[in-house]
Every structure is written in structure tokens, then in C-alpha cells.
mmCIF file of the C-alpha atoms, coordinates in Angstrom:
data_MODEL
# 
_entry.id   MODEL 
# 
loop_
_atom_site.group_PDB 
_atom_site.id 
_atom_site.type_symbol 
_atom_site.label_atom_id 
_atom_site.label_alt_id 
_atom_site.label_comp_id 
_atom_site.label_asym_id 
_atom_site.label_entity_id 
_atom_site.label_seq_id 
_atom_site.pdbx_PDB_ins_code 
_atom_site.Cartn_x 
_atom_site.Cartn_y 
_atom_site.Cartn_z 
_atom_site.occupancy 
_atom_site.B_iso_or_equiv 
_atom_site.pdbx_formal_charge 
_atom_site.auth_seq_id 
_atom_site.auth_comp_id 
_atom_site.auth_asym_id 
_atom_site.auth_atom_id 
_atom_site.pdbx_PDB_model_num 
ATOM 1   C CA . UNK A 1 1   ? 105.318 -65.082 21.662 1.00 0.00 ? 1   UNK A CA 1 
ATOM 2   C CA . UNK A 1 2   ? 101.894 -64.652 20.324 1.00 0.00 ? 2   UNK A CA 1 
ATOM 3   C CA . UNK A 1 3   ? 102.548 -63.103 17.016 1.00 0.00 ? 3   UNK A CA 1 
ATOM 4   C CA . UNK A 1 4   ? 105.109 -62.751 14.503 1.00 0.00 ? 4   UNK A CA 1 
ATOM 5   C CA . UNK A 1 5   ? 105.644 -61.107 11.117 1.00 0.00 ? 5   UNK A CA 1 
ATOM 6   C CA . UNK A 1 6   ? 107.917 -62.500 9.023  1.00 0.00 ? 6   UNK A CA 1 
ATOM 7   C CA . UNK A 1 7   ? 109.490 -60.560 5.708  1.00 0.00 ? 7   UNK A CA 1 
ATOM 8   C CA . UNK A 1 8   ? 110.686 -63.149 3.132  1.00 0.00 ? 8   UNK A CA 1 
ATOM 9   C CA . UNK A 1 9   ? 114.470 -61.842 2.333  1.00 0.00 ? 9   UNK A CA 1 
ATOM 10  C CA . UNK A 1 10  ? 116.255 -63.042 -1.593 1.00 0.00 ? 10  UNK A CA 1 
ATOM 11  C CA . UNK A 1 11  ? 118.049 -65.228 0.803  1.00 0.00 ? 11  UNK A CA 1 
ATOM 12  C CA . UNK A 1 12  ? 114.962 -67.178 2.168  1.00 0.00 ? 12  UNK A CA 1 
ATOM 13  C CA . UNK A 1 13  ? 114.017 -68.031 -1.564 1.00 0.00 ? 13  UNK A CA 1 
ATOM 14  C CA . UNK A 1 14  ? 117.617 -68.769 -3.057 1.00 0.00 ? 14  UNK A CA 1 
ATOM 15  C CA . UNK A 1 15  ? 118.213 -72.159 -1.696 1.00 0.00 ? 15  UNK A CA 1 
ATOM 16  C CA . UNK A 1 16  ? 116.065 -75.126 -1.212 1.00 0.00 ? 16  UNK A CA 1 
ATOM 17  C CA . UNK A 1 17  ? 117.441 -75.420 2.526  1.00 0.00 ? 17  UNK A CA 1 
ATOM 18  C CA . UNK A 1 18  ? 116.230 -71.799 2.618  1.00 0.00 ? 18  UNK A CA 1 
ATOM 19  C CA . UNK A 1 19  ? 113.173 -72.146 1.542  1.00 0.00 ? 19  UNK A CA 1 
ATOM 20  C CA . UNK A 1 20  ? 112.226 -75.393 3.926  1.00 0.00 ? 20  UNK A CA 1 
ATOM 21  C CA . UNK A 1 21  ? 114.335 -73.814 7.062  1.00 0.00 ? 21  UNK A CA 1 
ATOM 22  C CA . UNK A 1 22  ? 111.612 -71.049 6.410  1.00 0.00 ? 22  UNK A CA 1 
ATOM 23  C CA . UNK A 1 23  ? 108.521 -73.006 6.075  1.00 0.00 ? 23  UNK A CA 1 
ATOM 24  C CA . UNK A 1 24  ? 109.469 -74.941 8.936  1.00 0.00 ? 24  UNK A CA 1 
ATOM 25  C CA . UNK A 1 25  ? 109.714 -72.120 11.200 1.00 0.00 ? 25  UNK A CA 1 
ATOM 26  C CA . UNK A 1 26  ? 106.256 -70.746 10.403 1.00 0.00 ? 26  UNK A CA 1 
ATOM 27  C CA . UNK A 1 27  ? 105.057 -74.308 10.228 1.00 0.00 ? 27  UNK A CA 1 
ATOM 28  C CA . UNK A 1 28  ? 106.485 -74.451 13.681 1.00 0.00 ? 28  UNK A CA 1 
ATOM 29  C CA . UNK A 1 29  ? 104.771 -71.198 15.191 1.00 0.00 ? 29  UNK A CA 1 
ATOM 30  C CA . UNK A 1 30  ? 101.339 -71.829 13.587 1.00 0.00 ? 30  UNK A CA 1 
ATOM 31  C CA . UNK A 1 31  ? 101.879 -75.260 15.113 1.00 0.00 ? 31  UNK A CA 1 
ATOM 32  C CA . UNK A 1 32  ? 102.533 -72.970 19.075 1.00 0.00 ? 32  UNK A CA 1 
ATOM 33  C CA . UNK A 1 33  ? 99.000  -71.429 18.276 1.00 0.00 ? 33  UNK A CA 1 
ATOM 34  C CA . UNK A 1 34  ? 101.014 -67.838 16.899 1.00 0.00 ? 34  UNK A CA 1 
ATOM 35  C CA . UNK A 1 35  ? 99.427  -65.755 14.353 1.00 0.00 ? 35  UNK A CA 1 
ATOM 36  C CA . UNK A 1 36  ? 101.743 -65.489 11.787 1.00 0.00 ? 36  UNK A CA 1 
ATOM 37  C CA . UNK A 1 37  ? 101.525 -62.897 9.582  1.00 0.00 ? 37  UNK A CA 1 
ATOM 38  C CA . UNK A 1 38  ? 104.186 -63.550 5.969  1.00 0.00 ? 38  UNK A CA 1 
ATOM 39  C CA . UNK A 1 39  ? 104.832 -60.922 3.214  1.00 0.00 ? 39  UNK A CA 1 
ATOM 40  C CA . UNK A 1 40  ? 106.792 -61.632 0.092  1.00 0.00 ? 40  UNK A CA 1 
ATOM 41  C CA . UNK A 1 41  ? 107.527 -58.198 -2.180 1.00 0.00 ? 41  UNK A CA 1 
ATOM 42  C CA . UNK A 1 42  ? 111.085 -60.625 -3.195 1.00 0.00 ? 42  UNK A CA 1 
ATOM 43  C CA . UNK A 1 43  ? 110.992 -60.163 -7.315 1.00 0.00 ? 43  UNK A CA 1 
ATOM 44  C CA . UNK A 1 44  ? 114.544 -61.534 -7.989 1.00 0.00 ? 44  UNK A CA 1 
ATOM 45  C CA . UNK A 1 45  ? 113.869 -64.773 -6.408 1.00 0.00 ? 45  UNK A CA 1 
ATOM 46  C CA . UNK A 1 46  ? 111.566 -67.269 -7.739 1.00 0.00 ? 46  UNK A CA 1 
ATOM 47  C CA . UNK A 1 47  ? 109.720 -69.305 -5.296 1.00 0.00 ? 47  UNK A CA 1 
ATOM 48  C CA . UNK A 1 48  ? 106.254 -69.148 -3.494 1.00 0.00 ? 48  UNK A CA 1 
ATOM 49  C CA . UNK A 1 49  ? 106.656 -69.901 0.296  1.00 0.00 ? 49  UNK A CA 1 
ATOM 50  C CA . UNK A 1 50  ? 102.891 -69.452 0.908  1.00 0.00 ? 50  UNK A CA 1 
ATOM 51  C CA . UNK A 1 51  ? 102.455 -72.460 -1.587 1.00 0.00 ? 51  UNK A CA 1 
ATOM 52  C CA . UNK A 1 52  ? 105.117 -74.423 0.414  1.00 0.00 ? 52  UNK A CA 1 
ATOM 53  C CA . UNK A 1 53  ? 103.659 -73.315 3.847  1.00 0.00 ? 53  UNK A CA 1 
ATOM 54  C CA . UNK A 1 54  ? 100.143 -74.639 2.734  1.00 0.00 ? 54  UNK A CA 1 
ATOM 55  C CA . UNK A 1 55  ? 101.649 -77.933 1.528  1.00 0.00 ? 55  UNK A CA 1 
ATOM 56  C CA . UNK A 1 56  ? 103.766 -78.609 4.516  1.00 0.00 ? 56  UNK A CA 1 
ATOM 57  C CA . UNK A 1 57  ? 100.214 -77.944 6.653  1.00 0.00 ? 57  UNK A CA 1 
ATOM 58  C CA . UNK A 1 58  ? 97.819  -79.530 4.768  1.00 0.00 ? 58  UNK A CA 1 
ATOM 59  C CA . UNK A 1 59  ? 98.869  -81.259 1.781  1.00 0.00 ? 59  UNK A CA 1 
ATOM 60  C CA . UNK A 1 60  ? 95.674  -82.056 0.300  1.00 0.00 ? 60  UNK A CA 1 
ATOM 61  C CA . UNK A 1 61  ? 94.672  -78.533 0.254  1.00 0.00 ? 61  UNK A CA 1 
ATOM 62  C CA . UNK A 1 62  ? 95.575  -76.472 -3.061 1.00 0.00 ? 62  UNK A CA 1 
ATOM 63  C CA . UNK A 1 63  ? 97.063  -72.965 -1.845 1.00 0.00 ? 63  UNK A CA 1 
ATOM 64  C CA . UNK A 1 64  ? 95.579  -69.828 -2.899 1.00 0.00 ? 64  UNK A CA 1 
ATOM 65  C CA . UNK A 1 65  ? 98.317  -66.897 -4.370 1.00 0.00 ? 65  UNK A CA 1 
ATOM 66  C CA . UNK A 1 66  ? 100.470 -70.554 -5.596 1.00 0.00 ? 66  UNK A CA 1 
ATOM 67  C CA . UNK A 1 67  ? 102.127 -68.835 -8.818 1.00 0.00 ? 67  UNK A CA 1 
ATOM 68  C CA . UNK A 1 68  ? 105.634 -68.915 -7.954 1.00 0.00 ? 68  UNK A CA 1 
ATOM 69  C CA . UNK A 1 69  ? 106.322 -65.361 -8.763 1.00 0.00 ? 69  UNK A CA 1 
ATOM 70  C CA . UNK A 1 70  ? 103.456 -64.031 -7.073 1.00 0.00 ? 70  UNK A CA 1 
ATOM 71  C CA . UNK A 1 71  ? 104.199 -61.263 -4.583 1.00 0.00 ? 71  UNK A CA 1 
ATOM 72  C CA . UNK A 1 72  ? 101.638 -61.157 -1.544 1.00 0.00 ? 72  UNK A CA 1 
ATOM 73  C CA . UNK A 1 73  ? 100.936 -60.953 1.927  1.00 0.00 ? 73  UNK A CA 1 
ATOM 74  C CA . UNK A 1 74  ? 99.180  -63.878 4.069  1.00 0.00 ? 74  UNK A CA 1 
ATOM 75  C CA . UNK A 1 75  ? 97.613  -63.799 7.377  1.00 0.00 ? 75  UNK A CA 1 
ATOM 76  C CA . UNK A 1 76  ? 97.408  -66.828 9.290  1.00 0.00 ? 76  UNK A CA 1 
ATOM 77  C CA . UNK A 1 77  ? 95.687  -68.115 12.567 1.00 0.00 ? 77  UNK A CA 1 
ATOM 78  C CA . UNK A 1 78  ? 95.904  -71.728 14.182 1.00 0.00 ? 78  UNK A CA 1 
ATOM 79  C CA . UNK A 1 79  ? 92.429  -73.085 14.665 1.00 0.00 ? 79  UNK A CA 1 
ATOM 80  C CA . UNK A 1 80  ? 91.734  -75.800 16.758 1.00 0.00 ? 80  UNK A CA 1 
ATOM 81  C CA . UNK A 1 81  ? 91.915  -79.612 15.417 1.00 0.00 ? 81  UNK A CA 1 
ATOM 82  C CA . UNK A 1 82  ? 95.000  -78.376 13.501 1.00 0.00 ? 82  UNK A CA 1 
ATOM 83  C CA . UNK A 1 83  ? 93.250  -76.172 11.251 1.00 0.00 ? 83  UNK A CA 1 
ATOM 84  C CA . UNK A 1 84  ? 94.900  -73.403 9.625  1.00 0.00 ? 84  UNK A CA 1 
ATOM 85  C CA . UNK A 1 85  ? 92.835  -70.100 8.626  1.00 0.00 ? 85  UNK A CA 1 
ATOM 86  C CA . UNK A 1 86  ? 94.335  -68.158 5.806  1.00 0.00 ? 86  UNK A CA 1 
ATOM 87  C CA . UNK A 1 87  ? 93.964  -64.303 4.293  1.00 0.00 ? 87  UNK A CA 1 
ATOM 88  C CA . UNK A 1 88  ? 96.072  -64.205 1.222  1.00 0.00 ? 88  UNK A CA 1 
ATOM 89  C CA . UNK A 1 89  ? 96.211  -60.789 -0.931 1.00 0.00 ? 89  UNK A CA 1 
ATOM 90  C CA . UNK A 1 90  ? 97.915  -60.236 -4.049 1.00 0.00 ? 90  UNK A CA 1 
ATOM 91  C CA . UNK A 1 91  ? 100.133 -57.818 -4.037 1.00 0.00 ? 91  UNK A CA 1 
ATOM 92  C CA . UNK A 1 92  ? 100.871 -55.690 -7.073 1.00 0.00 ? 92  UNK A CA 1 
ATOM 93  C CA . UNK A 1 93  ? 103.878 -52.893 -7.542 1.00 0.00 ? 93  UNK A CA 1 
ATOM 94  C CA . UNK A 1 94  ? 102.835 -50.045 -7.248 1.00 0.00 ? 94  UNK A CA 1 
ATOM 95  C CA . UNK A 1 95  ? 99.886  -50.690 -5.253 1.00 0.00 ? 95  UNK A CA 1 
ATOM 96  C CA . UNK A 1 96  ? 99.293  -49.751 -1.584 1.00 0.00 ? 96  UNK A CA 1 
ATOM 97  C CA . UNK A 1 97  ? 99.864  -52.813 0.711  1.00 0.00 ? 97  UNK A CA 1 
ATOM 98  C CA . UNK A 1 98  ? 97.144  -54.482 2.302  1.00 0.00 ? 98  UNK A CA 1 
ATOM 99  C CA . UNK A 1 99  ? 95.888  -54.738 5.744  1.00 0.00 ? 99  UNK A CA 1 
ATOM 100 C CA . UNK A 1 100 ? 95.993  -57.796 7.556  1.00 0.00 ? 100 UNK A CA 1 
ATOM 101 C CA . UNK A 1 101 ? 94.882  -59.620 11.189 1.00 0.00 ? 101 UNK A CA 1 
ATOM 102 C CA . UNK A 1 102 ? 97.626  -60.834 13.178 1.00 0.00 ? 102 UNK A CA 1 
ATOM 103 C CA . UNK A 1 103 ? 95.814  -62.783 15.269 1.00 0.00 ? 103 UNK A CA 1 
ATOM 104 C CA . UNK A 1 104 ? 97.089  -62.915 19.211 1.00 0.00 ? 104 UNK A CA 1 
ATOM 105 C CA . UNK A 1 105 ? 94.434  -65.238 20.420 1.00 0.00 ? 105 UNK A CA 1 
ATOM 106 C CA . UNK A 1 106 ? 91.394  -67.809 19.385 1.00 0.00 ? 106 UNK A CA 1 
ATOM 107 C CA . UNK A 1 107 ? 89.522  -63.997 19.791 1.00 0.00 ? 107 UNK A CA 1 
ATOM 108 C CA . UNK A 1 108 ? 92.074  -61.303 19.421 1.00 0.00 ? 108 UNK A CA 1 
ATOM 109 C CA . UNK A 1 109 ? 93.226  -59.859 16.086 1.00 0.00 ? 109 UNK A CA 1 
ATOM 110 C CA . UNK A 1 110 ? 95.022  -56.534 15.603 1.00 0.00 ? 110 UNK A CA 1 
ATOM 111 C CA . UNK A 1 111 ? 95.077  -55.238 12.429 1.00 0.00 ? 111 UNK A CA 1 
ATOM 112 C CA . UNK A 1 112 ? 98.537  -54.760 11.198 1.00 0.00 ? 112 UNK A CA 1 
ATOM 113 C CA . UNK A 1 113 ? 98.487  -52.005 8.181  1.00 0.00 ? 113 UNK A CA 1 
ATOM 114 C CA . UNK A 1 114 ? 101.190 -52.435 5.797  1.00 0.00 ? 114 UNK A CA 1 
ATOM 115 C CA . UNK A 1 115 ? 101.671 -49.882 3.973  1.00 0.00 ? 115 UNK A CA 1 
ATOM 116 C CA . UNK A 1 116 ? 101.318 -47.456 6.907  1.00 0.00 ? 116 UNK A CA 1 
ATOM 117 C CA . UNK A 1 117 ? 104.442 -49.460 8.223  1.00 0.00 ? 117 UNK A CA 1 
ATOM 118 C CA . UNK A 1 118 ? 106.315 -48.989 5.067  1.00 0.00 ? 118 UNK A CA 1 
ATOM 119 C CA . UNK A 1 119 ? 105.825 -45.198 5.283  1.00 0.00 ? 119 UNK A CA 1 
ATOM 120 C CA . UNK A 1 120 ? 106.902 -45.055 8.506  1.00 0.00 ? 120 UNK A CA 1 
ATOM 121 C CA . UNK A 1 121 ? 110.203 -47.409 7.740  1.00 0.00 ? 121 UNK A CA 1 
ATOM 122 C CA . UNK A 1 122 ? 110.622 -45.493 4.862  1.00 0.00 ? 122 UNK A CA 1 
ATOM 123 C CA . UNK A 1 123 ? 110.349 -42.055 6.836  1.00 0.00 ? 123 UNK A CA 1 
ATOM 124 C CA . UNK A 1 124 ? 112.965 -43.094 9.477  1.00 0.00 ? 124 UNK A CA 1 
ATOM 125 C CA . UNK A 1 125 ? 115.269 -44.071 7.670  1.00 0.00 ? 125 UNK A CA 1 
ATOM 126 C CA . UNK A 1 126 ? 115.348 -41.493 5.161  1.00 0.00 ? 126 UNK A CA 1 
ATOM 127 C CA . UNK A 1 127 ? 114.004 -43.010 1.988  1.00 0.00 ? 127 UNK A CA 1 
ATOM 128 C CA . UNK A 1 128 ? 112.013 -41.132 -0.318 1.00 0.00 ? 128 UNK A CA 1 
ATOM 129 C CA . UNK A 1 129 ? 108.960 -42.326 -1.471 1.00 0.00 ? 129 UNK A CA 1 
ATOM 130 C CA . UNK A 1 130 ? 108.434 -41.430 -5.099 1.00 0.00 ? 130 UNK A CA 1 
# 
């Protein structure tokens, strides 16, 4: 796997266990050198996973987005001498979703568009936008 994009679920933020499985599996993939790609839109759930990722990482560093009821989408890319690069965006309701890199190699990003995907999930399975 060089790539993954993971959607943070009510369950992911309702237990403490949750939370830390979660963090622990990006943790782990960032840790592989896979571009991880994480978007929370998760309003009945309070809990910031991109503030937990970034401690977990690199403790010393404060996270951008660390509000716990922030919704938002974060790109991330392993560097080398376990560096992490980050592209945080606010999200806001409403709003289109961003687009983001999901980086496949040191040199390879695609871009992944958002809210083009959630049209098109929306679309096939029958659910009207408004």
C-alpha cells in the first residue's frame, strides 16, 4: 500500500480505545512511508484525531486545526529522518471540500478532490444533494 484515506466514523471518536486504535493505525502507515490522507466531517462526536495524530508523532510540535470540534481534512506525507509533512484545511458546513495530495512517493502526489468524490458517492447511491 502506498496510500490510504481514512474517514473518521462517530465510532472512531466515541471511545478512548477508539480514538488511540485510530491514531495508531495512521501513526503506523505514516511510519511504512504511506501518504495518508484523514477527513473528519463527525459533528456528534467530540474529539480531534489530527491533534492526537500530531502528538503521538511529534510531541513537541503544537498541531494546527487542534480545537476539538473542528471538522477538517489533513494530508500527510512521511519525510525522511521521521519527519511528518502536514496540509490541514478547515472544513466548514456548507462549504465545498477541499483538495488534497495523497502522496504515493518521496515525488508523487495525486490530488484527491473531495468534494468531487462526495458528488459522485452521493450520485450512486441516490442521495440528493440539496
Amino acid at each position: 500500500m502506498v496510500g490510504a484515506i481514512e474517514l473518521i466514523s462517530p465510532s472512531n471518536k466515541d471511545r478512548s480505545t477508539h480514538r488511540q486504535a485510530f491514531v495508531r493505525k495512521c501513526a503506523s502507515l505514516l511510519q511504512e512511508g504511506v501518504g495518508v490522507i484523514v477527513v473528519d466531517v463527525v459533528t456528534s462526536r467530540i474529539a480531534n484525531l489530527h491533534a492526537d495524530l500530531i502528538e503521538e508523532l511529534a510531541p513537541t510540535v503544537t498541531a494546527e486545526l487542534n480545537d476539538e470540534d473542528a471538522l477538517y481534512a489533513v494530508a500527510y506525507r512521511a519525510q525522511p529522518a521521521d519527519h511528518i509533512a502536514v496540509w490541514p484545511e478547515r472544513l466548514n458546513i456548507g462549504q465545498p471540500l477541499p483538495t488534497l495530495p495523497l502522496w504515493l512517493s518521496d515525488h508523487l502526489a495525486v490530488p484527491v478532490d473531495l468534494e468531487q468524490s462526495y458528488v459522485a458517492a452521493c450520485n450512486a447511491l441516490r442521495i440528493r444533494l440539496t
